[in-house]
C-alpha positions as CSV (number, residue, x, y, z in Angstrom):
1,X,18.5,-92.1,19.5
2,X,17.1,-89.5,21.6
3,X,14.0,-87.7,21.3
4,X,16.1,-84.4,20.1
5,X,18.0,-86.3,18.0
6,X,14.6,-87.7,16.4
7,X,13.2,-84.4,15.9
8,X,16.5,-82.8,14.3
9,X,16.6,-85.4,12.0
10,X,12.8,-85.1,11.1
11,X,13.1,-81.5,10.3
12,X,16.2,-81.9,7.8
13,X,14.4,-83.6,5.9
14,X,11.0,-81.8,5.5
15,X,10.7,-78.9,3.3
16,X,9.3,-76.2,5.2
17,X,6.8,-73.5,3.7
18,X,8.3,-70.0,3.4
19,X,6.1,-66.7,3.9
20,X,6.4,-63.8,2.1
21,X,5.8,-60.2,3.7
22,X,4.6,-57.5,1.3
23,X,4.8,-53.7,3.0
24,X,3.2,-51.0,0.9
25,X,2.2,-47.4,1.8
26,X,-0.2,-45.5,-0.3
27,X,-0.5,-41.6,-0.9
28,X,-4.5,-42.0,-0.1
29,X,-6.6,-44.0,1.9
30,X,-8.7,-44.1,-1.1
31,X,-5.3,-45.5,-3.4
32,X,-4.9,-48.0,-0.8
33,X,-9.0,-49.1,-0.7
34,X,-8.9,-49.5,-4.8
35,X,-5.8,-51.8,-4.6
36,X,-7.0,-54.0,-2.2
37,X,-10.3,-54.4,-4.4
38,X,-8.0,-54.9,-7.3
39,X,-6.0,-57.9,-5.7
40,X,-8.8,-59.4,-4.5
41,X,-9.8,-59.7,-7.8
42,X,-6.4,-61.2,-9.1
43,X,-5.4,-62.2,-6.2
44,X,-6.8,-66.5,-6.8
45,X,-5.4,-66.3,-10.5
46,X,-2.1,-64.8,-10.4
47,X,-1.1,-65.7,-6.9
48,X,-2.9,-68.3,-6.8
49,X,-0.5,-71.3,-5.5
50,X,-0.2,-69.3,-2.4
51,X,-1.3,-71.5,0.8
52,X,-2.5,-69.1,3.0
53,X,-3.0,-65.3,2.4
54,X,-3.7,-62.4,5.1
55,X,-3.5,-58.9,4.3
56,X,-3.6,-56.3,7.0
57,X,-4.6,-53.0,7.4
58,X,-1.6,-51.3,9.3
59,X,-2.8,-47.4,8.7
60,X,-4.8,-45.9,7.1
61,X,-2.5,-45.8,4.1
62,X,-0.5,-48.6,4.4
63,X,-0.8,-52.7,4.3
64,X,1.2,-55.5,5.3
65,X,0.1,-58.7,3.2
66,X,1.8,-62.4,4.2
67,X,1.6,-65.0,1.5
68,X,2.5,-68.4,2.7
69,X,4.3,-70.7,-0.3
70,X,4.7,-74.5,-0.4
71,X,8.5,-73.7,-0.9
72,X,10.9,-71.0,-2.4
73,X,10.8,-72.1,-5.8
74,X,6.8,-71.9,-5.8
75,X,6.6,-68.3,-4.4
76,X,9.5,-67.8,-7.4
77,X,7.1,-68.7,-9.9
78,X,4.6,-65.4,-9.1
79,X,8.1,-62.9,-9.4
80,X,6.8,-61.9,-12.9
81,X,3.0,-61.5,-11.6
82,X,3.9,-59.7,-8.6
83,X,5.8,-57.2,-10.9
84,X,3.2,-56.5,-13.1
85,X,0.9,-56.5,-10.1
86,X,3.4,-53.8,-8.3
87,X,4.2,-51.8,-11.8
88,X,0.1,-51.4,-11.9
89,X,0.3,-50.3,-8.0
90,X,2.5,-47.9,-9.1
91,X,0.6,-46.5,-12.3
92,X,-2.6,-46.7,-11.0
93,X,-3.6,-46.4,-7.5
94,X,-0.1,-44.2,-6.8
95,X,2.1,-46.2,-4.3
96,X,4.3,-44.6,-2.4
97,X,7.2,-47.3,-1.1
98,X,6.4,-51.1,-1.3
99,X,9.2,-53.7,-0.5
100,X,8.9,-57.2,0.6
101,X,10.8,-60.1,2.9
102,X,10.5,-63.8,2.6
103,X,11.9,-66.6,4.9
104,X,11.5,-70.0,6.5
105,X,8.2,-70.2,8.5
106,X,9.6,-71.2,11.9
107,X,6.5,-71.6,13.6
108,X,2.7,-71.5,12.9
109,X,-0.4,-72.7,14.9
110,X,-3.4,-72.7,13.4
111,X,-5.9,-74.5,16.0
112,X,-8.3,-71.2,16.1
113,X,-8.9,-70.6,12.0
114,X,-12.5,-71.1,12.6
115,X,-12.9,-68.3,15.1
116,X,-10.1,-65.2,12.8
117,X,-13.2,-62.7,11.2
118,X,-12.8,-60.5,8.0
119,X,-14.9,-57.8,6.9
């Protein structure tokens, strides 16, 4: 069997991990400072089975936060978090449009974690 053919085969049968892309714009700067303190604070308890979380700052008013899932039917089992967690967005620190995306992760290299820095 050739090397394609090995590799084809190989990725049939893994199960790959699927990311989920939150978008959310905020009416303040200040709205979207609270929220992030408030998910940090949820953020290992309700979404907690997530394997890898980055949120970025894409304005001043807006975010972009990936969540990286084990598989489909893990990052199904926060849907009823994440709504509570959007209705309270909503309510409380006044969001203005929030959707998200979710697929296969295609590709991902990791070999420089060591050196990403956070505030």
């Amino acid at each position: 069997m050739c090397i394609l053919g090995r590799i084809a085969k190989k990725k049939e049968t893994q199960r790959m991990s699927i990311a989920r892309i939150n978008m959310m714009e905020f009416l303040t700067e200040k709205d979207l400072e609270s929220s992030e303190n408030f998910y940090q604070t949820i953020q290992k308890e309700w979404f907690g089975n997530a394997q890898t979380v980055i949120t970025v700052r894409t304005s001043s008013k807006s975010l972009l936060n990936l969540a990286v899932y084990s598989s489909y039917e893990d990052a199904e089992t926060n849907l009823p978090k994440r709504k509570e967690f959007q209705d309270i967005l909503k309510n409380k620190f006044t969001v203005v449009d929030s959707f998200y995306y979710e697929g296969d992760i295609t590709y991902f290299e990791n070999s420089k974690a060591d050196a990403i820095k956070v505030e």
